[in-house]
N, C-alpha and C positions, 0 to 999 in steps of 0.2 A: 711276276716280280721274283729275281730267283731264280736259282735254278733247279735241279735234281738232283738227289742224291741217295743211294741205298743209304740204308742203316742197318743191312744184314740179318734183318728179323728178328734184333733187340728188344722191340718194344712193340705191341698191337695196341688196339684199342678191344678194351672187352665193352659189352655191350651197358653194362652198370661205369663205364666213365664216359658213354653216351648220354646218358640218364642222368648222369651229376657232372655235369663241367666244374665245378668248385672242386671236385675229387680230382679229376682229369689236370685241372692247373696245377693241384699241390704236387702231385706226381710228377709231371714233366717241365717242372719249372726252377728256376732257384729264385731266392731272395737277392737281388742286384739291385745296385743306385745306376742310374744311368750319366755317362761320363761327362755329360755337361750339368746335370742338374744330382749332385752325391747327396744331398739334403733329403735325398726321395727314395725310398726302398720300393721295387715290384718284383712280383712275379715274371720273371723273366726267362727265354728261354736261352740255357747257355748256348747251345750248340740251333746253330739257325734253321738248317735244312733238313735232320730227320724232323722235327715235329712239324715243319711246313708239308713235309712229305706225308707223313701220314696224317694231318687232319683234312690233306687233299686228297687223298684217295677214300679215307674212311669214312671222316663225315663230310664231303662232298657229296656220297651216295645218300645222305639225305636233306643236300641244299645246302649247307652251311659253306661260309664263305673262309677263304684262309684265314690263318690263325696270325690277323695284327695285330690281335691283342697282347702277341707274345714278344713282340720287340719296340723301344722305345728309338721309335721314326724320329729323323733329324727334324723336322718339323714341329715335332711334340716339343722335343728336345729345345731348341730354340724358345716356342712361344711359352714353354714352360720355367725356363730361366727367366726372361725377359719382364714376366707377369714377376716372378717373386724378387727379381731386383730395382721392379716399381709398378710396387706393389699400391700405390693407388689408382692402379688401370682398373682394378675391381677391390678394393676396400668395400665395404658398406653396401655393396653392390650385392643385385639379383644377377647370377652366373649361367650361359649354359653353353659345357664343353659338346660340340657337335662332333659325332662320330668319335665316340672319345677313345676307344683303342683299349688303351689298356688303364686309364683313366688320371694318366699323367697330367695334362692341361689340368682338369679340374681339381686335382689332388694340390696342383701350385696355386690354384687361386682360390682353394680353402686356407691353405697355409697362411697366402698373401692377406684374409680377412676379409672376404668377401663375407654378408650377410647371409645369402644360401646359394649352393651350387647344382646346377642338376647338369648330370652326363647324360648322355644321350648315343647309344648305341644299339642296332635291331637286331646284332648276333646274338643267343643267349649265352657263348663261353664268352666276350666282350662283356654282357652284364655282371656273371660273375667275376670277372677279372677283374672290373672296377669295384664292385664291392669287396675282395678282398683284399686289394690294396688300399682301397681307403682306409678298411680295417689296419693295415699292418703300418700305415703311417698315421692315426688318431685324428684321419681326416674328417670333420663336420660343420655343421649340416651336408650332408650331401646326400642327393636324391639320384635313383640309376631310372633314365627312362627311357621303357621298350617299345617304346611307338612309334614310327616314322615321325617325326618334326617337319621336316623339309618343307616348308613352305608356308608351315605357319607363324603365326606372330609371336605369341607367347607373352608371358611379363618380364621376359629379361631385358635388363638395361645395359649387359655387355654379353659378346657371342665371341666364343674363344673356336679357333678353326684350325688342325692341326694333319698337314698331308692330303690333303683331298683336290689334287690336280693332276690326277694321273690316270686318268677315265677321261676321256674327251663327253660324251654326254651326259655324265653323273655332274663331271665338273661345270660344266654349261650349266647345269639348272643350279649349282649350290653357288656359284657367283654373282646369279641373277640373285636369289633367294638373299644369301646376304647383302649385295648392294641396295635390297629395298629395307631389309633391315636397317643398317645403314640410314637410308633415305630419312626412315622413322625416327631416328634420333639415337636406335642404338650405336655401342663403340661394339665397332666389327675389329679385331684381330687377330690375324693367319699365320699359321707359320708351315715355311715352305723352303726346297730348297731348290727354286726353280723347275717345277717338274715341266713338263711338255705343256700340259694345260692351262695352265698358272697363267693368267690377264695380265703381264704386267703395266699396259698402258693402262688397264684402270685402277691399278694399284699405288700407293702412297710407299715405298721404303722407309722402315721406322729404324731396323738395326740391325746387323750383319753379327753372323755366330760360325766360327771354326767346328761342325760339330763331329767327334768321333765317333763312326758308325763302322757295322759286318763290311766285311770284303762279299763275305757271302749272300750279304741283299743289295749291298751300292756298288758303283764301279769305283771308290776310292776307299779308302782310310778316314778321311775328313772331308767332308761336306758342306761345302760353301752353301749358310742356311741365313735366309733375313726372317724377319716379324713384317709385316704387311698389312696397310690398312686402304678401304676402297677411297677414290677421290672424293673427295664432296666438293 
């Protein structure tokens, strides 16, 4: 996702922003609202391709997966508006944002009033990134959890899902995964911008979002993005 790009040997990684990713964010990121959802301050990365570039060469060498946590995905972007302009999709509600990124989904549906939120992400700079965004927008209750979910039940009563159709196998098991959620009586909500993998036959269209996103990670400016919920 992306492409390359030097950054002419501006910036390394030392090995103490290894060992603290909450250092590592403050450093390579700024403070930004994302341009469909301004209500929301993150850590965000201005400039898209050297920090994609170097936490793929650097900590890639110890397994770590690109740095999503540093951009607000149309997907986010959308299901995150969506949640906070009706906002009794999760009022009162038990929350949990899956693969949360950089913890924009669940930071909207703290906002929106949900009861408790928990993100759920197994990168540890994604852990920190949601905790210190929650921090910088007075997001709570929210809980960060480092554990694979994938496939189990849990006690949330809605399941917020933001980008995750762009793996053909990843996406195959998290659509089954939430369509039984689903089945359970959870409210499943996705947001997507049509990627390749995305089911739309088994998907319900809830709402269409113009969203502005990088030239540098999408092939447009604005990103034809909906909210998405499975059949029943």
């Amino acid at each position: 996702m992306g492409h390359r790009a030097g950054d002419g040997g501006r910036h390394t990684l030392t090995p103490r922003g290894i060992a603290d990713p909450a250092a590592f964010i403050r450093a390579e990121t700024q403070r930004l609202a994302p341009p469909l959802v301004p209500e929301i301050t993150l850590h965000l990365a201005e400039e898209s391709l050297p920090i994609w570039q170097r936490t793929e060469e650097e900590l890639g060498e110890i397994g770590l997966p690109p740095p999503f946590w540093a951009f607000a995905w149309a997907g986010g972007q959308a299901l995150a508006r969506y949640i906070l302009d009706h906002p009794d999709t999760v009022r009162g509600k038990r929350v949990l944002d899956f693969a949360s990124g950089s913890g924009l989904v669940g930071i909207a549906a703290a906002k929106a009033g949900a009861a408790h939120v928990a993100c759920a992400d197994i990168d540890p700079f994604a852990q920190a990134a949601i905790a210190l965004n929650a921090g910088l927008n007075g997001a709570g209750p929210l809980d960060v959890i480092t554990s694979d979910v994938l496939g189990t039940r849990g006690v949330w009563e809605v399941v917020l899902a933001g980008d995750i159709a762009y793996e053909r196998d990843l996406a195959g098991k998290v659509f089954a995964w939430l369509e039984a959620l689903s089945a359970a009586d959870a409210d499943v909500w996705i947001g997507d911008p049509g990627r390749s993998y995305l089911p739309r036959q088994r998907l319900e269209k809830v709402a269409d979002y113009a969203v502005p996103v990088s030239r540098e990670l999408e092939d447009t400016e604005i990103k034809a993005t909906a909210v998405w919920r499975p059949r029943r």
